[in-house]
C-alpha positions in Angstrom: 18.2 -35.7 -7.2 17.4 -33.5 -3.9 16.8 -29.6 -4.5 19.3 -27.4 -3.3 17.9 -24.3 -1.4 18.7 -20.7 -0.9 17.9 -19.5 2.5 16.6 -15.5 3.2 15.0 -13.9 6.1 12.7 -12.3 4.3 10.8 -13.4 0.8 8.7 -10.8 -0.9 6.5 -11.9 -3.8 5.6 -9.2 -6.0 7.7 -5.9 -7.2 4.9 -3.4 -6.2 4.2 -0.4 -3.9 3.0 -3.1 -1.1 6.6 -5.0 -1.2 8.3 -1.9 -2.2 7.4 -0.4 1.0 7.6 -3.4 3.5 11.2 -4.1 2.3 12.0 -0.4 3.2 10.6 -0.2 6.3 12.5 -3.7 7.2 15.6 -3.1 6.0 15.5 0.4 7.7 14.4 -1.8 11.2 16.7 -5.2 10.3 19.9 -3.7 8.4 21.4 -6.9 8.7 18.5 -9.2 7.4 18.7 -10.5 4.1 15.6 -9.4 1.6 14.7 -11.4 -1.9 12.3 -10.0 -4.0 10.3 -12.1 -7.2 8.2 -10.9 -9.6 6.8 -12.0 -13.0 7.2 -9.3 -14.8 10.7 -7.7 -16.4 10.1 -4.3 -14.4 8.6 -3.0 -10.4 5.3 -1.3 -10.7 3.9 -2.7 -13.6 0.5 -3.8 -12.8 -1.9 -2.1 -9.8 1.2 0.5 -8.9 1.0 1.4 -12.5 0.3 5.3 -13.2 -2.0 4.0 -16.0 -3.6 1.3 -13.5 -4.7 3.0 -10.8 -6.5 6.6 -9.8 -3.3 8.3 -8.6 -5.2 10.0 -5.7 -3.6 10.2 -2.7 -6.5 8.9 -0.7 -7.0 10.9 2.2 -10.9 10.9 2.7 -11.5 14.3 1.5 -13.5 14.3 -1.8 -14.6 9.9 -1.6 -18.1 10.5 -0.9 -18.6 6.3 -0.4 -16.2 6.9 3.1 -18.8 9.4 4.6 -22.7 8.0 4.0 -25.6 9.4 5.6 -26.7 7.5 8.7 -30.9 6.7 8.9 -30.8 9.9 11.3 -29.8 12.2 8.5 -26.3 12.4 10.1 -23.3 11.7 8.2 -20.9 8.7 9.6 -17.2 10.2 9.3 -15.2 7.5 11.0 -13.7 5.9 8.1 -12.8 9.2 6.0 -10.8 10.2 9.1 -9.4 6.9 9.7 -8.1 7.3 5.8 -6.7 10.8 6.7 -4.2 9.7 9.5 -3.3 6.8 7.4 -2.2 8.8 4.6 -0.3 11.3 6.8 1.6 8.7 7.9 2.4 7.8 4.2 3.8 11.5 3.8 5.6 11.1 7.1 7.3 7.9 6.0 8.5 9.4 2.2 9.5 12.2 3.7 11.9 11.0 6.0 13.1 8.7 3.2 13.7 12.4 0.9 15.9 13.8 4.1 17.6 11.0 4.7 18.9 11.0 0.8 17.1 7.6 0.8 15.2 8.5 -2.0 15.4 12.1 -3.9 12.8 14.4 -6.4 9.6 13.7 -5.0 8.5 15.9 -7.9 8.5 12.6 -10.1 5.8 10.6 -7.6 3.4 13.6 -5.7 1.9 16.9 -6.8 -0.5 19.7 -5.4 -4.2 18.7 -6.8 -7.3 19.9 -5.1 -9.5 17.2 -3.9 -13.2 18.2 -4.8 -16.9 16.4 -4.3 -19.3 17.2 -6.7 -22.9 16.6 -6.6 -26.2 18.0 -8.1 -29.9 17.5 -7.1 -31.3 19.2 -4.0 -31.2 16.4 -1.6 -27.6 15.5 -2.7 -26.6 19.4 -2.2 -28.2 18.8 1.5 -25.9 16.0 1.9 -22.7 17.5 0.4 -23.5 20.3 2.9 -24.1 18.3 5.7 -21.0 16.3 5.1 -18.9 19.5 4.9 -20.4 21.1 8.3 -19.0 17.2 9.6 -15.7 16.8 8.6 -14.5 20.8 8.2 -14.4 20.9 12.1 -12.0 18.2 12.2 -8.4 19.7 11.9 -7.5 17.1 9.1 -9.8 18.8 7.3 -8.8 22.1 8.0 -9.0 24.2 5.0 -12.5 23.0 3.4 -14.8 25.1 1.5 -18.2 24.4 0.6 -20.4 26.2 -2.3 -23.2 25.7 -4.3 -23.2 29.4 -5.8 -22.5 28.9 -9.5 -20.8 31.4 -9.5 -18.1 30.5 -7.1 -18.3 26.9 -8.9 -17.3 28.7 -12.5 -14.1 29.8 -10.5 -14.0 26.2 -9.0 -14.0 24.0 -11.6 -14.6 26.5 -15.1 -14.8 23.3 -17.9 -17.7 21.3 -15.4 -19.8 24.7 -14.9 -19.5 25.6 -19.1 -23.1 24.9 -20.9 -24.8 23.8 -17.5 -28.2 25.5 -16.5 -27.8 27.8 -13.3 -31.8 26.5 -12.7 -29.8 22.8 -11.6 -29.0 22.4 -7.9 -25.6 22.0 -7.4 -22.9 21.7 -5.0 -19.3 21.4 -4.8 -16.7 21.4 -1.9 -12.8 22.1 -2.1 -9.8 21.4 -0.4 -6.7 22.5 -1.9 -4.2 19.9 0.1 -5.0 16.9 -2.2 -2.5 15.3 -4.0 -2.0 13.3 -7.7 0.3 10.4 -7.0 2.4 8.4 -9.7 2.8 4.9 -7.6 4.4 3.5 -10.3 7.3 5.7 -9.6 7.3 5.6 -6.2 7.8 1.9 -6.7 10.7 1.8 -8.8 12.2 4.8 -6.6 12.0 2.2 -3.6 13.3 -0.4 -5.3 16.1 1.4 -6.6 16.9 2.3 -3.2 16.8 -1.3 -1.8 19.1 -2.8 -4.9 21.2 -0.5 -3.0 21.2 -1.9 0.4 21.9 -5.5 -1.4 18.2 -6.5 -1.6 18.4 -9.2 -4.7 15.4 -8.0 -7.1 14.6 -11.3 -9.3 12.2 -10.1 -12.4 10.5 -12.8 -14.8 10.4 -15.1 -11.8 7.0 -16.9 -11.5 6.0 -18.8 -8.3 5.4 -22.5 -8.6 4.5 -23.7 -5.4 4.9 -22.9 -1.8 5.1 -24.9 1.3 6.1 -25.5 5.4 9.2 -26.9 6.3 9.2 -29.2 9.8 11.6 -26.5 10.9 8.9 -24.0 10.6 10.5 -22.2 7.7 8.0 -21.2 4.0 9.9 -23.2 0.9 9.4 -21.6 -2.2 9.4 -23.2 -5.9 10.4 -20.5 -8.6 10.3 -20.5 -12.1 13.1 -18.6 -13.5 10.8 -17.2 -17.1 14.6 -16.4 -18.5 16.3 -19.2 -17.4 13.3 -21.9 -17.8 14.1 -23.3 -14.4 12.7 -23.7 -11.3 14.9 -22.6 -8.6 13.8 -23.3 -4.4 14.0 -21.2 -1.3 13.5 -21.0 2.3 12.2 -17.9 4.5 12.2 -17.1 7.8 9.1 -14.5 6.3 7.0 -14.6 3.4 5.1 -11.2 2.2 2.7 -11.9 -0.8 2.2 -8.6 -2.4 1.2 -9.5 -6.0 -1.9 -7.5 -6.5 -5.1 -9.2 -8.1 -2.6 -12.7 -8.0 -2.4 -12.5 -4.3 -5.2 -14.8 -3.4 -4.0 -17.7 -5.4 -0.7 -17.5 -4.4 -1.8 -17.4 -0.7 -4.0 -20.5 -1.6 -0.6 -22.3 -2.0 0.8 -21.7 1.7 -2.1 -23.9 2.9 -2.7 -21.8 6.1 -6.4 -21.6 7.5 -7.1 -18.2 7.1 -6.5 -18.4 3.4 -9.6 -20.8 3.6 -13.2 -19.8 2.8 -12.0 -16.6 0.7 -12.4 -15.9 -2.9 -12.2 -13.1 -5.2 -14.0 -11.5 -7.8 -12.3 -9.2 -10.7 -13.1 -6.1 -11.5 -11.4 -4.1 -14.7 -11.5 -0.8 -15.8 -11.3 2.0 -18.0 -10.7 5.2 -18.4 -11.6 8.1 -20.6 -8.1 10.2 -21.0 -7.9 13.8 -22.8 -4.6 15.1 -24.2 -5.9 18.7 -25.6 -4.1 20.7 -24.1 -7.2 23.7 -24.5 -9.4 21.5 -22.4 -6.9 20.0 -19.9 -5.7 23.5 -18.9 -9.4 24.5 -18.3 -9.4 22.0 -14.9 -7.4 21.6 -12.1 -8.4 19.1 -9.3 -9.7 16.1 -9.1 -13.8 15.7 -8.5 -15.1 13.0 -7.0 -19.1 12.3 -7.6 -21.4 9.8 -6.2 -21.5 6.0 -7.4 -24.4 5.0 -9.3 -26.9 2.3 -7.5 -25.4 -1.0 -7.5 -21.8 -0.1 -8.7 -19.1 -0.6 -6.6 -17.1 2.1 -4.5 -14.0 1.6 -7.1 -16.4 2.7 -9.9 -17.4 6.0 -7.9 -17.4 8.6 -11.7 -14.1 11.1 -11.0 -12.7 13.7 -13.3 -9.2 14.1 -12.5 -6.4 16.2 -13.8 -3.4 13.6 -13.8 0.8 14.1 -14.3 1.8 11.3 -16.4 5.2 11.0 -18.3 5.3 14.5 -17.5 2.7 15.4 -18.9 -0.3 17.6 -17.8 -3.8 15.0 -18.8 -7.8 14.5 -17.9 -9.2 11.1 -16.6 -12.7 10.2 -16.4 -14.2 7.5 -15.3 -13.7 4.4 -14.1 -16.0 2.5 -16.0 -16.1 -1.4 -14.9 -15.9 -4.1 -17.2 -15.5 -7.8 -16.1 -12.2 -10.2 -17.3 -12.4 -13.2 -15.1 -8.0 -12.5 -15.4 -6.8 -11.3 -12.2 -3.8 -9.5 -13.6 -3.8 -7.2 -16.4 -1.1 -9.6 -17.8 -2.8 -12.6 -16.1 -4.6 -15.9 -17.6 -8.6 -16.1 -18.5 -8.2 -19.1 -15.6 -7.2 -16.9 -12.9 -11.0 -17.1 -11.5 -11.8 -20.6 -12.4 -8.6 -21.7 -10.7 -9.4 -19.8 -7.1 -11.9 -21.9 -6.5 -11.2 -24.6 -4.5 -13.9 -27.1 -2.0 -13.2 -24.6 1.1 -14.5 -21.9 -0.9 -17.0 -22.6 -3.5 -20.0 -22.3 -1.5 -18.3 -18.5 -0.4 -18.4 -17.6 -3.9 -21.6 -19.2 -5.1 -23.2 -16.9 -2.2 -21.6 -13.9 -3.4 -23.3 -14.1 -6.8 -26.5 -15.0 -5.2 -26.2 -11.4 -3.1 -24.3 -9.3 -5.9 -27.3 -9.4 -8.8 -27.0 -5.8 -8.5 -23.8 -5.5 -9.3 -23.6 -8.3 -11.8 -26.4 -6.6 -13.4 -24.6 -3.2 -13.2 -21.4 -4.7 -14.7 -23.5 -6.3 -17.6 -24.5 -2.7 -18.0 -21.1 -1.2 -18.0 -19.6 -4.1 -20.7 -22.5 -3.2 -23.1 -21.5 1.0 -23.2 -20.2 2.2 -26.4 -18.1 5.0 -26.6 -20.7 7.6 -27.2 -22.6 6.3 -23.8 -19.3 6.5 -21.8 -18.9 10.2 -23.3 -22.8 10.7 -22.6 -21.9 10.2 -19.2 -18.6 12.1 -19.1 -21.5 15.1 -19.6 -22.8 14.8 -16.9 -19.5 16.2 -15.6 -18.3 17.9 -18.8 -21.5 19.2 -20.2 -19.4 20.3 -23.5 -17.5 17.2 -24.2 -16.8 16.1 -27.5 -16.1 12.8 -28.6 -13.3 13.4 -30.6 -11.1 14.8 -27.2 -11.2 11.8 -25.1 -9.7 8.5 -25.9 -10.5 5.1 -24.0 -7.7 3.6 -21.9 -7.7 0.5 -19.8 -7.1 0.2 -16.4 -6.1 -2.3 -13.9 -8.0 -5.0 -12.9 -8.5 -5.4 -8.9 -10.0 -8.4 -7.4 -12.4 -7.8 -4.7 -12.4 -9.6 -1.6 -15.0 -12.4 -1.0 -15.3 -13.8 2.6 -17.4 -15.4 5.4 -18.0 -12.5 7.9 -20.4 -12.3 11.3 -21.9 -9.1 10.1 -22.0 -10.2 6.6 -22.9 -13.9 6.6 -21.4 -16.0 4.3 -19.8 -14.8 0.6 -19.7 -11.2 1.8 -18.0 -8.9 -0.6 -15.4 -6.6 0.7 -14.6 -3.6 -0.5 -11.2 -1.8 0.3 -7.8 -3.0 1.6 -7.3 -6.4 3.5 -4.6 -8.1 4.8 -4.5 -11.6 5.9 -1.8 -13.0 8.0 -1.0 -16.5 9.2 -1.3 -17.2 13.0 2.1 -17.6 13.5 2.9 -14.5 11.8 5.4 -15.4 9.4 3.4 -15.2 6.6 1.2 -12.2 5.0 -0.9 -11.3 2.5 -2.5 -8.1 0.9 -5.8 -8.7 -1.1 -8.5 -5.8 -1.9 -8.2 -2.7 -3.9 -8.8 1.4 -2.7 -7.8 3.2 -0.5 -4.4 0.5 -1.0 -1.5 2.2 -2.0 -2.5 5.5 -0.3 -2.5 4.4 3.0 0.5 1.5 2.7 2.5 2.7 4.9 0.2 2.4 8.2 -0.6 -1.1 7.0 2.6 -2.4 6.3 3.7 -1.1 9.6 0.3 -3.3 11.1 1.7 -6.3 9.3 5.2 -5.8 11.0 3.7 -5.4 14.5 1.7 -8.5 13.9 4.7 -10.7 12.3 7.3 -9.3 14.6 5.6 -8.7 18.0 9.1 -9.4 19.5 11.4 -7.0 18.1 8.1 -4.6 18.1 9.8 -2.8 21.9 13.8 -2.9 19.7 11.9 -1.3 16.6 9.7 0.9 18.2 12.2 3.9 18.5 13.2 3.9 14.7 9.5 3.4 13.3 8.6 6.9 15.4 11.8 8.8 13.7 10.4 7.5 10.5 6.5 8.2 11.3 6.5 11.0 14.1 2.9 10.0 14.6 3.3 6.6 15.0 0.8 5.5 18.0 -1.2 8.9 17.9 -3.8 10.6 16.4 -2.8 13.4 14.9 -6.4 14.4 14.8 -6.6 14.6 18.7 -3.2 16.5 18.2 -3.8 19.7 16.7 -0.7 21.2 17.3 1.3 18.3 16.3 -0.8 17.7 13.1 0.2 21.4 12.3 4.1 20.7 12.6 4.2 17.1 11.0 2.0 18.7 7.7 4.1 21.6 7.7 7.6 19.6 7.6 5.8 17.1 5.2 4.3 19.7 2.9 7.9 21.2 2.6 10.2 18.1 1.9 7.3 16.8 -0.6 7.6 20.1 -2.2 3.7 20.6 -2.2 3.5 24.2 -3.0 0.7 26.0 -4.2 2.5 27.7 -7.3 -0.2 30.5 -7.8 0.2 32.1 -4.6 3.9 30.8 -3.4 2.5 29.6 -0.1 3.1 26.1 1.7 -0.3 24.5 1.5 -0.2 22.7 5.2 -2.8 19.8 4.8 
């Protein structure tokens, strides 16, 4: 009995903010192209786009003190903090051109006002946190910065850190009051919404089986229907594998070289959350602090007021713990079955150049409650056990690969996207800044797949990101307009004084 197929132009696999986002943008591009979407689950934005999975920052470089480290010369390197910056204005750019368009509405339910702060004690960590301020407050994407390390001015900063904490102890903070807490998870099922709308067929408790080329050059695609118990087949003109942490294997299955020589290794998390409403109305930003030696930059200690379910909360952490899954709702054989001969010898180096974070993970999985909340001192001098809860976060899989600068089993950390040679296939792996900067990546991905309609597109992609092909950083005057507009349709306010804040 032959299969019978279902042809689409496009085939996204995953119902997060990465798929979420490259549907848009190519249905708003290619009206006319038809758009499936598959995903395990029974709902979009269940597993890294999660508002319980994730940080919620809106990554922008302004309080991550792992994007700006001090060079040998005592200098601070601020290339990739400023990188993050335009790549996140063009996120705001891109939603908020879907808000005026009536594309999708209430912005209020996915982005709020939150300062973004760093925080840091010690004297040579003050000289740094100073140094790093002098560095990026002359840039204008970083217009707006303030820098203290009077106590005083911190009590007014950030009261519940400064309570029951020596004024002897060398400390430092700095402030920007642009930042933002962002609910991905409903930013997701916004998009999606939106793109059920324009006729995009959304598949949940779909599972992918298998994938491979056609002679004709087209991706077939073996689904199991979870509902149905049936495996149903497809061919695309375009595959997008957007699955989070289950990303790597699934790009395994396409076969294409680049997919060789790359592994993963998981990393979970968790999160102290407070729900008093005394303490969480005693904070208001989130604070970023340095990583510990040997952790990784996902595990860099942040207290962080969050909206979730409407509601006003306190996040600490993350902590990292180890699950060899690479879902939250994945399989304990998620890392045993990523390896594969082309890569074995990738991963085998990793571990051999990673004791330090093994060592620091083993660490982290032996903590009890009261050492998390010992730690959370450090932030919260008065914290009491009984006003913080543990929650889990999302696990992310950390990119392993063969590099020139790295030499083999180098671990990457941040956002990577690995596309076919031929372009018709893509894949996002990695974790932070991710979801922040999307938008900029998903448009790299199209420019990469779709070099031939790149001239056709190129009008519609600047009325959706004004920006596109600039730097807004070199275009002070432009920056101005484009964060005024964006600050307005996102409805980022600063309540207490009823002015636009413009970052």
């Amino acid at each position: 009995m032959t299969n019978s197929y279902e042809k689409t132009d496009v085939l996204l696999i995953g119902a997060g903010i990465m798929s979420a986002t490259i549907g848009t943008l190519l249905k708003e591009l290619a009206p006319d192209w038809e758009i499936k979407v598959f995903e395990k689950l029974d709902k979009a934005g269940e597993e890294s786009s999660n508002v319980w999975n994730n940080a919620g920052t809106g990554h922008a470089g302004l309080c991550e003190l792992n994007y700006t480290p001090e060079k040998a010369d005592g200098s601070i390197e601020t290339i990739k903090a400023i990188k993050i910056n335009e790549q996140f204005q063009i996120s705001r750019q891109f939603w908020s051109y879907l808000i005026n368009n009536n594309l999708i509405s209430n912005p209020e339910d996915f982005i709020k006002l939150v300062p973004h702060m760093s925080l840091v004690m010690g004297a040579d960590n003050v000289s740094y946190l100073e140094k790093r301020y002098k560095a990026l407050s002359i840039n204008p994407l970083y217009e707006g910065m303030e820098f203290s390390d009077d106590p005083a001015q911190l009590k007014e900063w950030i009261p519940l850190v400064m309570k029951g904490r020596s004024d002897n102890e060398p400390i430092a903070a700095s402030k920007i009051d642009s930042g933002t807490d962002i609910n991905y998870g409903s930013l997701t099922c916004k998009l999606f919404d939106h793109l059920q709308k324009q006729n995009v067929e959304v598949n949940y408790k779909h599972e992918i089986l298998d994938i491979k080329r056609t002679k004709e050059g087209l991706w077939e695609v073996k689904v199991h229907d979870l509902i149905g118990c049936k495996a149903k087949y497809y061919t695309t003109k375009f595959l997008f594998i957007g699955a989070g942490g289950a990303s790597l294997p699934i790009l395994q299955k396409t076969g294409i070289p680049e997919s060789k020589h790359v592994g993963g290794f998981p990393v979970s998390g968790l999160f102290l959350v407070c729900k008093n409403p005394k303490i969480v109305e005693q904070h208001h930003a989130k604070v970023y602090g340095k990583a510990a030696v040997g952790a990784p930059p996902m595990s860099v200690p942040h207290l962080d007021t969050r909206y979730i379910d409407n509601k006003k909360l306190l996040l600490f952490g993350p902590f990292a713990g180890f699950s060899p899954k690479f879902l939250k709702t994945g399989s304990n054989m998620d890392l045993i079955g990523s390896v594969k001969p082309n890569n074995v010898f990738t991963m085998l180096a990793a571990g051999a150049k990673n004791m330090d974070l093994t060592k620091y993970l083993v660490q982290q999985l032996m903590l009890s409650k009261e050492q998390r909340i010992e730690e959370l001192r450090e932030f919260v001098p008065n914290a009491k056990s009984e006003d913080w809860d543990i929650v889990v976060a999302g696990q992310r899989v950390q990119v392993i690969k063969d590099t020139e600068a790295g030499g083999k089993g180098t671990l990457q950390f941040g956002t990577e996207v690995i596309t076919g040679a031929e372009g018709t296939v893509a894949s996002l792996l990695g974790a932070s800044p991710g979801a922040s900067i999307v938008v900029d990546v998903m448009l790299d991905v199209i420019k990469k797949c779709f070099p031939n309609q790149m001239k056709e597109w190129e009008p519609k992609i600047k009325e959706m990101v004004p920006s596109y092909g600039m730097k807004l950083a070199e275009n002070p005057d432009l920056l101005f307009e484009i964060q005024s507009s964006t600050a307005k349709t996102l409805g980022l306010v600063d309540t207490s004084e009823k002015e636009l804040v413009l970052k």
